[in-house]
N, CA, C and O atoms as a GROMACS GRO file, in nm:
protein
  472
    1UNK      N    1  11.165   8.813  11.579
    1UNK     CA    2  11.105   8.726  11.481
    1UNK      C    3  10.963   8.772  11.454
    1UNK      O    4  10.920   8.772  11.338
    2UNK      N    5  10.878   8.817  11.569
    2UNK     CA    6  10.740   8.824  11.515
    2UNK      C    7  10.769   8.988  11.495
    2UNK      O    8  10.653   9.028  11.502
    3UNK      N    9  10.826   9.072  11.481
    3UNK     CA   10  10.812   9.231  11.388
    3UNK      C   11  10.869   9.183  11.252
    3UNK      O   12  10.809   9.235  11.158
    4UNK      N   13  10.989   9.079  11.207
    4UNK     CA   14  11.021   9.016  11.089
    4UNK      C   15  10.916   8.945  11.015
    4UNK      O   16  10.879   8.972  10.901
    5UNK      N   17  10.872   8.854  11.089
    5UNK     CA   18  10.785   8.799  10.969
    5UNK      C   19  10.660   8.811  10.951
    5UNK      O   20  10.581   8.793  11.044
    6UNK      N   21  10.616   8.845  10.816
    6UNK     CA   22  10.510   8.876  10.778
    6UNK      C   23  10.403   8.803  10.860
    6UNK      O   24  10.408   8.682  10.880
    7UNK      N   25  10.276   8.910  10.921
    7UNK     CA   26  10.163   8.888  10.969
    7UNK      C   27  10.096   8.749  10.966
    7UNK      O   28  10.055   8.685  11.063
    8UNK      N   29  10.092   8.714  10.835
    8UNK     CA   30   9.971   8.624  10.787
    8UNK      C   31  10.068   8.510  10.809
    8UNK      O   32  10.010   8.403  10.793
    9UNK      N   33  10.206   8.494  10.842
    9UNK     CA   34  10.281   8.348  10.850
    9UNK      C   35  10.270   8.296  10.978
    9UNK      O   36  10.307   8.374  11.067
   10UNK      N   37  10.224   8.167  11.018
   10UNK     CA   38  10.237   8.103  11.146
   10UNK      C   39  10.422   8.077  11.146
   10UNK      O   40  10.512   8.072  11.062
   11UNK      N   41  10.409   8.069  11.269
   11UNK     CA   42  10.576   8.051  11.317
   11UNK      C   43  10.592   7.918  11.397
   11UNK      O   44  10.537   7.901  11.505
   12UNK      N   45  10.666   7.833  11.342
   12UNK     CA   46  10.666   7.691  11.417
   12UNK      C   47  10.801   7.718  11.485
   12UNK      O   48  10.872   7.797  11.423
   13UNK      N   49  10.869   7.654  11.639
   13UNK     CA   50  10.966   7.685  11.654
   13UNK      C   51  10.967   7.520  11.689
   13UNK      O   52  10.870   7.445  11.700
   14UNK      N   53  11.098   7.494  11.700
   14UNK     CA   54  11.170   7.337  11.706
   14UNK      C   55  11.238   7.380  11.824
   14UNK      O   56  11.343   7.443  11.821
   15UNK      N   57  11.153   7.329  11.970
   15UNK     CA   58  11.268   7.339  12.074
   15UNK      C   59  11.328   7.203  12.148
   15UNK      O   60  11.317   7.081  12.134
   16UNK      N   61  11.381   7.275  12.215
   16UNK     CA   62  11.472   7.169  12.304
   16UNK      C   63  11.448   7.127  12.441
   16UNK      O   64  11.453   7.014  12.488
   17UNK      N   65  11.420   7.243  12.500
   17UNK     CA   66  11.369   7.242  12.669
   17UNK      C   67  11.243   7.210  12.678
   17UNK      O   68  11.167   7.306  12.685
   18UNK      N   69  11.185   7.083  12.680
   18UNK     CA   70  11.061   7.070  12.688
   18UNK      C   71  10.948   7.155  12.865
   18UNK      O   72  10.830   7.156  12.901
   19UNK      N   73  11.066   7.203  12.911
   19UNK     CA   74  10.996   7.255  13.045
   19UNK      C   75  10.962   7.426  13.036
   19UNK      O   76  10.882   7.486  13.108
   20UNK      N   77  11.041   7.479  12.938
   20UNK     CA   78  11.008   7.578  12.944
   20UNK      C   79  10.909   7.641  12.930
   20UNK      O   80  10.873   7.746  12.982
   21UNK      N   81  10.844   7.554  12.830
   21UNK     CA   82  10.694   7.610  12.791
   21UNK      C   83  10.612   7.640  12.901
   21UNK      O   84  10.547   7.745  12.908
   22UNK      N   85  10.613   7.539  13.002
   22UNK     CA   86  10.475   7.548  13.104
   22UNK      C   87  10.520   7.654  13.218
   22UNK      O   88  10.478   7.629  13.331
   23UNK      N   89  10.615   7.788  13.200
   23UNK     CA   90  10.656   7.838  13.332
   23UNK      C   91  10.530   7.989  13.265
   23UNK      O   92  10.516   8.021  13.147
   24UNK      N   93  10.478   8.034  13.354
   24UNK     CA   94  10.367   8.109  13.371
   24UNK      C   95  10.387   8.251  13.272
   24UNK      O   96  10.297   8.326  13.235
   25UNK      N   97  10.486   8.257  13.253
   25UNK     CA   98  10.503   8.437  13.176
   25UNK      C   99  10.527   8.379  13.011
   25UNK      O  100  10.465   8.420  12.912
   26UNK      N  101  10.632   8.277  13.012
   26UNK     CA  102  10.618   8.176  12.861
   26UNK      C  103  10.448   8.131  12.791
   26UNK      O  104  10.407   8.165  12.680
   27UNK      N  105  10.381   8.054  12.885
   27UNK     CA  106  10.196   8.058  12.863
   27UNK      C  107  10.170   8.171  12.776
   27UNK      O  108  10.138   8.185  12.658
   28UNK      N  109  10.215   8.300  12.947
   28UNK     CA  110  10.096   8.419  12.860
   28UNK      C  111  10.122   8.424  12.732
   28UNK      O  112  10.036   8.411  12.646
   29UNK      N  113  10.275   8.450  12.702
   29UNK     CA  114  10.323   8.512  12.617
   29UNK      C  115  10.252   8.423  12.501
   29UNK      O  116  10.190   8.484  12.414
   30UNK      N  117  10.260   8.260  12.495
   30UNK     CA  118  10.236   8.242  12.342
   30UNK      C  119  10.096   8.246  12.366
   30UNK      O  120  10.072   8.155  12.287
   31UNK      N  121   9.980   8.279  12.412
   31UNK     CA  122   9.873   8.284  12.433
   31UNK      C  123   9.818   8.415  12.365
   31UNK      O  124   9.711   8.408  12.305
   32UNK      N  125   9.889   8.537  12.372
   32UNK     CA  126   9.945   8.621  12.312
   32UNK      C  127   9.960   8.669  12.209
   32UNK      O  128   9.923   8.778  12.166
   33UNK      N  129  10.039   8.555  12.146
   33UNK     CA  130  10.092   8.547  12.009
   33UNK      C  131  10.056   8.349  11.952
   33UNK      O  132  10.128   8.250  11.965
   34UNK      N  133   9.931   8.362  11.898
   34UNK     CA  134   9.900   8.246  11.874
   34UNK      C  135   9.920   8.202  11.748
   34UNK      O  136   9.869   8.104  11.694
   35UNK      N  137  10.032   8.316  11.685
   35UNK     CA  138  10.076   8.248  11.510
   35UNK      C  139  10.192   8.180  11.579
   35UNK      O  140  10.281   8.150  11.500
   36UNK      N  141  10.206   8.160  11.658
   36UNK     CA  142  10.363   8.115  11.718
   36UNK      C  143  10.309   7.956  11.801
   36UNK      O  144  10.235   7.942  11.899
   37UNK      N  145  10.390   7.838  11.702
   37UNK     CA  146  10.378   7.651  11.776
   37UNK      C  147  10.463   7.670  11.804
   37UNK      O  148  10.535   7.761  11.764
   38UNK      N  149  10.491   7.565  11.905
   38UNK     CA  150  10.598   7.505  11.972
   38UNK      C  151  10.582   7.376  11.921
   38UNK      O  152  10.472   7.325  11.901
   39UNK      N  153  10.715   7.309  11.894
   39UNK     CA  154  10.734   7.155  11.896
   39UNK      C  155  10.884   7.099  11.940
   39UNK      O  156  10.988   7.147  11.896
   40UNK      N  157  10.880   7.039  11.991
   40UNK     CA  158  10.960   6.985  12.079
   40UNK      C  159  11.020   6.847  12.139
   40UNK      O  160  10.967   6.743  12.175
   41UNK      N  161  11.106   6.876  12.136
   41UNK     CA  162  11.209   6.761  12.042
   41UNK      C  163  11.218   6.618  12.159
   41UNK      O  164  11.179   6.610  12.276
   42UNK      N  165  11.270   6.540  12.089
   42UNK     CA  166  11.263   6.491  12.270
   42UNK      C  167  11.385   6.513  12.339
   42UNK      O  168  11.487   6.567  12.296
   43UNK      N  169  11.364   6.464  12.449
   43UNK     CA  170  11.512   6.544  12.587
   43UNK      C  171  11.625   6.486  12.546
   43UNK      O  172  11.652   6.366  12.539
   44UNK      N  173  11.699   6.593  12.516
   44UNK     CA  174  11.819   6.655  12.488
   44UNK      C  175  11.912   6.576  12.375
   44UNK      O  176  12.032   6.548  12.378
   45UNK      N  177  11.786   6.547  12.251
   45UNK     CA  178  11.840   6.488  12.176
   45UNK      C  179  11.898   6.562  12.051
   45UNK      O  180  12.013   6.534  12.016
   46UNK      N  181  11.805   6.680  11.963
   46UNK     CA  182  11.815   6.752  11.905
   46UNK      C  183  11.959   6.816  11.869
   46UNK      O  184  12.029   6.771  11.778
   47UNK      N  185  11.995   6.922  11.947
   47UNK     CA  186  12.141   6.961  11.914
   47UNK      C  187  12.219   6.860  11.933
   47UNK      O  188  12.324   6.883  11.873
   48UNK      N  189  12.222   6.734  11.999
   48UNK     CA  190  12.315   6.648  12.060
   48UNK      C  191  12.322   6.574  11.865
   48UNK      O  192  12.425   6.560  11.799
   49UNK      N  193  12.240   6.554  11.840
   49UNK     CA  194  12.234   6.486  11.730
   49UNK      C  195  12.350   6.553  11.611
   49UNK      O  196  12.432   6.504  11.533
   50UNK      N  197  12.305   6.687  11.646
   50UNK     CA  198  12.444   6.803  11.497
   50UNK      C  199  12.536   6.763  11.580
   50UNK      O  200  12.595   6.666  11.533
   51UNK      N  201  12.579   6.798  11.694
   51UNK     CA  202  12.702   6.746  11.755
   51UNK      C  203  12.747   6.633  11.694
   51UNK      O  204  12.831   6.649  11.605
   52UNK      N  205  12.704   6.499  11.726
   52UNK     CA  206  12.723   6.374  11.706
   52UNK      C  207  12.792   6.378  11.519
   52UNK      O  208  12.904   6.348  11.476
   53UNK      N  209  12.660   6.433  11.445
   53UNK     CA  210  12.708   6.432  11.313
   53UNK      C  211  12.816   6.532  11.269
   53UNK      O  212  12.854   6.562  11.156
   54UNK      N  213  12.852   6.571  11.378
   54UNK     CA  214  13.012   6.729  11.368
   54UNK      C  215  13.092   6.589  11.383
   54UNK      O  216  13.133   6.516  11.292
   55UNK      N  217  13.100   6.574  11.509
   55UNK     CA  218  13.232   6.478  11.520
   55UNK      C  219  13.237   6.404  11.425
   55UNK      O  220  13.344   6.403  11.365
   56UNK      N  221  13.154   6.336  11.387
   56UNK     CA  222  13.173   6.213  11.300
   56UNK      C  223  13.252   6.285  11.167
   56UNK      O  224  13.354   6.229  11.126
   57UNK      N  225  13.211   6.391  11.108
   57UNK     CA  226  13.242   6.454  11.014
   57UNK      C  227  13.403   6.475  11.013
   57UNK      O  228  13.480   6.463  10.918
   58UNK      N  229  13.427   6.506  11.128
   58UNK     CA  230  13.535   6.564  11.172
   58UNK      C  231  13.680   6.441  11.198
   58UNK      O  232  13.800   6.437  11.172
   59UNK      N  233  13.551   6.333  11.283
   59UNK     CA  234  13.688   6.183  11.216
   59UNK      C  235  13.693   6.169  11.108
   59UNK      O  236  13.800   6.192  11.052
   60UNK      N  237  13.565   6.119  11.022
   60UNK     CA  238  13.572   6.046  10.866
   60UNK      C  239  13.689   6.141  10.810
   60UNK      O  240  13.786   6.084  10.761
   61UNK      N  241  13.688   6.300  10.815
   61UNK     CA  242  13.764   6.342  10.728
   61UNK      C  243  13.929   6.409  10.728
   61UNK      O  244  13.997   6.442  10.631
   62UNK      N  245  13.966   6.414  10.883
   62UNK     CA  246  14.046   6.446  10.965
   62UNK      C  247  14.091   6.347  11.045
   62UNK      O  248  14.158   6.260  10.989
   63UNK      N  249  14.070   6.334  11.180
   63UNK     CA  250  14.188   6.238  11.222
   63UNK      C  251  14.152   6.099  11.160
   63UNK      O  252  14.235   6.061  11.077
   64UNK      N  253  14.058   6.025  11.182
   64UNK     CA  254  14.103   5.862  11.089
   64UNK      C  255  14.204   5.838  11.000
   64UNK      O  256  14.267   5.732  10.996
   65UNK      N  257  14.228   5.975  10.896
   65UNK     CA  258  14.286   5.993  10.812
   65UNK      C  259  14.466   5.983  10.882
   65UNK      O  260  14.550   5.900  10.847
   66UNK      N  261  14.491   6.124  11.013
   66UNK     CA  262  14.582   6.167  11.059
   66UNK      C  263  14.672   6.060  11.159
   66UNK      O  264  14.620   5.972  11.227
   67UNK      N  265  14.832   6.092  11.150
   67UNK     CA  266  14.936   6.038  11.264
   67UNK      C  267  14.936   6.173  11.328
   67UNK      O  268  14.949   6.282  11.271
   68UNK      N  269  14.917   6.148  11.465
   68UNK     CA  270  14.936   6.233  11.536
   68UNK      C  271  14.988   6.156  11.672
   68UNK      O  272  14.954   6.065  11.747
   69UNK      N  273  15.127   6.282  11.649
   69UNK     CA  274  15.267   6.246  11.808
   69UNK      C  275  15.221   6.283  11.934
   69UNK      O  276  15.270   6.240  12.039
   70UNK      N  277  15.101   6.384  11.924
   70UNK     CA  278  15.089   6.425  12.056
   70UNK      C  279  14.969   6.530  12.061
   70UNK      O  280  14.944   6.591  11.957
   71UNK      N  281  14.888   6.557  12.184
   71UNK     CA  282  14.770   6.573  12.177
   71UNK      C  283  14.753   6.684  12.101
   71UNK      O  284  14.663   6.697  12.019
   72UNK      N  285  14.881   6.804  12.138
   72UNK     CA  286  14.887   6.935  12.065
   72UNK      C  287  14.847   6.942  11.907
   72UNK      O  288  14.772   7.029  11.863
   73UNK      N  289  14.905   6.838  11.828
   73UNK     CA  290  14.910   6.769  11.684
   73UNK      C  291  14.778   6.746  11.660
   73UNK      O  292  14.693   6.788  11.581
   74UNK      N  293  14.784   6.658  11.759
   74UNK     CA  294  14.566   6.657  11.752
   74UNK      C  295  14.503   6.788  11.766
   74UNK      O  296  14.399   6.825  11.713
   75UNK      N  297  14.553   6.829  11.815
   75UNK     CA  298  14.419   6.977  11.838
   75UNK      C  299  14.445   7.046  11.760
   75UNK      O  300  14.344   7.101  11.718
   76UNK      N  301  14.582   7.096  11.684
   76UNK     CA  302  14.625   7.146  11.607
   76UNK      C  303  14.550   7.109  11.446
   76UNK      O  304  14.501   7.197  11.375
   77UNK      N  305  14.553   6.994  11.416
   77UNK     CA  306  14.473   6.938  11.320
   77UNK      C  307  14.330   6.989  11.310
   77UNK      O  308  14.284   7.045  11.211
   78UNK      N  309  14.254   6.959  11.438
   78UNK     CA  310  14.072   6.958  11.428
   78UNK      C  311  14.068   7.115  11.437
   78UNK      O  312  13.963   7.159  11.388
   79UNK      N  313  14.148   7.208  11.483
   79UNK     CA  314  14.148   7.371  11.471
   79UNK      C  315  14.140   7.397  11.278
   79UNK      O  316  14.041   7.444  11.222
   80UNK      N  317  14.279   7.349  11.200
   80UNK     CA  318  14.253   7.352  11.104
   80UNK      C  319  14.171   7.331  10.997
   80UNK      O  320  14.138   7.405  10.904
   81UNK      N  321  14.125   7.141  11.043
   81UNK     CA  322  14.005   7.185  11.003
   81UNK      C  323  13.862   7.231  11.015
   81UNK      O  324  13.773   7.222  10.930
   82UNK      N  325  13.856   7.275  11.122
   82UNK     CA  326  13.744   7.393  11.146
   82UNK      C  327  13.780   7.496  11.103
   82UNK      O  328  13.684   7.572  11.099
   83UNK      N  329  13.885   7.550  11.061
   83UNK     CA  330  13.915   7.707  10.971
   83UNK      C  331  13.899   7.682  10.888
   83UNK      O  332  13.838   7.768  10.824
   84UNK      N  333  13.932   7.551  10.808
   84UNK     CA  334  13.913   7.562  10.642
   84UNK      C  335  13.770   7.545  10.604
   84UNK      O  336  13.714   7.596  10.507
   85UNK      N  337  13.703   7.436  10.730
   85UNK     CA  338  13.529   7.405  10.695
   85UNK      C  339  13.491   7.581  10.694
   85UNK      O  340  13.439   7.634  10.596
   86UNK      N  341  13.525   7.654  10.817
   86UNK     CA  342  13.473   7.776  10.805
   86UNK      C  343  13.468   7.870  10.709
   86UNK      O  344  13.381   7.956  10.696
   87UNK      N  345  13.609   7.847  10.610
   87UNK     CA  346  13.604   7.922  10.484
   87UNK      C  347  13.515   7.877  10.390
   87UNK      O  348  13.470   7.962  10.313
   88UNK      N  349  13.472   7.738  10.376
   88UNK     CA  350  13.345   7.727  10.286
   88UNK      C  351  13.245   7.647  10.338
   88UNK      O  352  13.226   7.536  10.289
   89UNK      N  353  13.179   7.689  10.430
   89UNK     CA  354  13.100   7.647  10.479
   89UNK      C  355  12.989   7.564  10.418
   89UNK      O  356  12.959   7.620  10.313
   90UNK      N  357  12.913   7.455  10.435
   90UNK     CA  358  12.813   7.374  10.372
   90UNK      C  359  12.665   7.384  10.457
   90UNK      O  360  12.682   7.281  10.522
   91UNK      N  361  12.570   7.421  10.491
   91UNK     CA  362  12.497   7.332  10.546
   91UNK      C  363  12.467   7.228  10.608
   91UNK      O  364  12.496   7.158  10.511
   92UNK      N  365  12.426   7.136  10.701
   92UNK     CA  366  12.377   6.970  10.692
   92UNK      C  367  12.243   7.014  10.630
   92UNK      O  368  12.189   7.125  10.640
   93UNK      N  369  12.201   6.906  10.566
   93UNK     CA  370  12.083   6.932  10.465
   93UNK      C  371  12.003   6.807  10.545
   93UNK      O  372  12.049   6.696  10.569
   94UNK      N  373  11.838   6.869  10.586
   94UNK     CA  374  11.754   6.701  10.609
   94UNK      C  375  11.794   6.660  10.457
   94UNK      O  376  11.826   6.721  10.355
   95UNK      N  377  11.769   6.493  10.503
   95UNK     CA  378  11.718   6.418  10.432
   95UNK      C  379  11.579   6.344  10.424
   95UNK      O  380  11.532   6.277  10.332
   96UNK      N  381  11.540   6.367  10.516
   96UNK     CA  382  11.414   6.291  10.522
   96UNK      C  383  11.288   6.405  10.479
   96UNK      O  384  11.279   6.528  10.488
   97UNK      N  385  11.202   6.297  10.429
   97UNK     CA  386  11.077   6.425  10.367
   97UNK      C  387  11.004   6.462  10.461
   97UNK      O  388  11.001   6.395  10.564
   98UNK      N  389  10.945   6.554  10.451
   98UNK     CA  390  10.864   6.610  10.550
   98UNK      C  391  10.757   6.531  10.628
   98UNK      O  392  10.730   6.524  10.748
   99UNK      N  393  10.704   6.472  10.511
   99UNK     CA  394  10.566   6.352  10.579
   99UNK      C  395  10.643   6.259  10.693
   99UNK      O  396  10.599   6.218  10.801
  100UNK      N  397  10.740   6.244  10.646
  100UNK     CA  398  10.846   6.131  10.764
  100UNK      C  399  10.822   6.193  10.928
  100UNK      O  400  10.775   6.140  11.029
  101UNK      N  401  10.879   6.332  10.899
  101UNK     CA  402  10.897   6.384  10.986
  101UNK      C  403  10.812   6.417  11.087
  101UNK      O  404  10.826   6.399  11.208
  102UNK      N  405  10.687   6.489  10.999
  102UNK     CA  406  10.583   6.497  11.082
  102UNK      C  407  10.527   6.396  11.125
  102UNK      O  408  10.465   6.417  11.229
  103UNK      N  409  10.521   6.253  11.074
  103UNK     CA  410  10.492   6.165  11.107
  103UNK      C  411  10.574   6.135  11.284
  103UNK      O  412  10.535   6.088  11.391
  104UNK      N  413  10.657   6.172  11.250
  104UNK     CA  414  10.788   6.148  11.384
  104UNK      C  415  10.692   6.232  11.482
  104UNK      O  416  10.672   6.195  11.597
  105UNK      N  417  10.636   6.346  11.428
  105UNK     CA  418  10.604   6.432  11.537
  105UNK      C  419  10.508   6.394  11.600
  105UNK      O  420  10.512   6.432  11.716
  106UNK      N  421  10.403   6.322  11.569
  106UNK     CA  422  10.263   6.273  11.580
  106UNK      C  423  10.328   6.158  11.684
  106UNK      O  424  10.258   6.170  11.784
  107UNK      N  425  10.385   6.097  11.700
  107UNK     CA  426  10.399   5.955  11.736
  107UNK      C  427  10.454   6.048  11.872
  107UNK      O  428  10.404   6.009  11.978
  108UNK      N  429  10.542   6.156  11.882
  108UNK     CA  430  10.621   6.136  11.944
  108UNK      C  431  10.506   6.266  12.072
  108UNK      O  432  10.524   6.293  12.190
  109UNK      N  433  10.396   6.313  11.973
  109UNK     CA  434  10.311   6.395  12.114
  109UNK      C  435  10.215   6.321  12.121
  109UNK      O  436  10.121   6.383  12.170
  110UNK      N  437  10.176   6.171  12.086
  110UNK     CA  438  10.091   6.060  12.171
  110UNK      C  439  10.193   6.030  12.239
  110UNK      O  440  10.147   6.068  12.347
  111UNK      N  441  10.321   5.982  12.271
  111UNK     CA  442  10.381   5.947  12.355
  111UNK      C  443  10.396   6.018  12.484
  111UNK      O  444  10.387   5.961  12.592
  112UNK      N  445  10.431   6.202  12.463
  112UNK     CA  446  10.403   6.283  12.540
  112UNK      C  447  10.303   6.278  12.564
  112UNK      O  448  10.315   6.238  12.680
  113UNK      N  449  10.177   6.290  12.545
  113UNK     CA  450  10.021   6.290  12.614
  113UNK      C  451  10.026   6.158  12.735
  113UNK      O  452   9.997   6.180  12.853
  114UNK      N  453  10.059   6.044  12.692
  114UNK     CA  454  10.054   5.924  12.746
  114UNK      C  455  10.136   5.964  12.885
  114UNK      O  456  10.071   5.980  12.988
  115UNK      N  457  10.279   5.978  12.883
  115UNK     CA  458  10.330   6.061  12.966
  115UNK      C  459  10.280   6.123  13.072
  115UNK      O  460  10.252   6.085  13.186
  116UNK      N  461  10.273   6.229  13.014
  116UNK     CA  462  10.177   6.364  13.079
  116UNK      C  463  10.064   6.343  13.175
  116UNK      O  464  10.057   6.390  13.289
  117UNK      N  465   9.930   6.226  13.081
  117UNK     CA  466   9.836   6.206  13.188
  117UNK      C  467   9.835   6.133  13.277
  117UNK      O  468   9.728   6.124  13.336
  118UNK      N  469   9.968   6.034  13.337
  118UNK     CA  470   9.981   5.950  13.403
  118UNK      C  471   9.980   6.030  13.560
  118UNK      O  472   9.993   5.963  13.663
   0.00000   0.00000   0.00000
C-alpha cells in the first residue's frame, strides 16, 4: 500500500484488533510511516456486522422464501445462491454520511481515552 499510493496521500486504515497497535515493532513501524492512521473499530464488531448483514441477505432472499426436506437441500440452496450472487456481484454501499460517521468516531476515542486512563 505505501509503494501504491501516491506520496502526498495520508492513509487511514479501519481496524479490528484494537491490541495490535501497541506491540513494539507495530509502534516503530507507524512512527515510521506517519501518512499512515489507525482507527479502530470497537471489539469485534466491524466484520461481525457484514457477516450479520450476509446472513440476513441470504434469509430475506433465499431460505424464508425456500421448503427445504433436509439439511443437504438447505445447503444446497445457500451454495447456489452464493454462485449466482458471485456471478453479479453488488457491493454493500454505506449509507450513512460521513459527518455521521466521524462523528461515531469521536465519541467512540473519548470513550477509549476514558477507558485507557483508568
Amino acid at each position: 500500500i505505501d509503494r501504491e499510493t501516491p506520496k502526498d496521500l495520508a492513509i487511514h486504515m479501519i481496524l479490528d484488533n484494537y491490541g495490535t497497535h501497541n506491540h513494539p515493532r507495530v509502534r516503530t513501524w507507524l512512527e515510521k510511516h506517519p501518512r499512515f492512521h489507525c482507527h479502530f473499530t470497537p471489539t469485534s464488531s466491524s466484520w461481525l456486522n457484514l457477516v450479520e448483514r450476509w446472513f440476513g441477505e441470504i434469509t430475506r432472499k433465499r431460505i424464508r422464501r425456500g421448503v427445504f426436506k433436509s439439511v443437504s437441500d438447505l445447503v444446497l440452496a445457500i451454495k447456489e445462491f452464493i454462485r449466482l450472487n458471485n456471478e453479479n456481484p453488488k457491493p454493500f454501499v454505506w449509507t450513512k454520511k460521513v459527518e455521521t460517521i466521524l462523528e461515531k468516531v469521536q465519541r467512540c476515542k473519548a470513550v477509549t481515552a476514558t477507558l485507557h486512563s483508568n
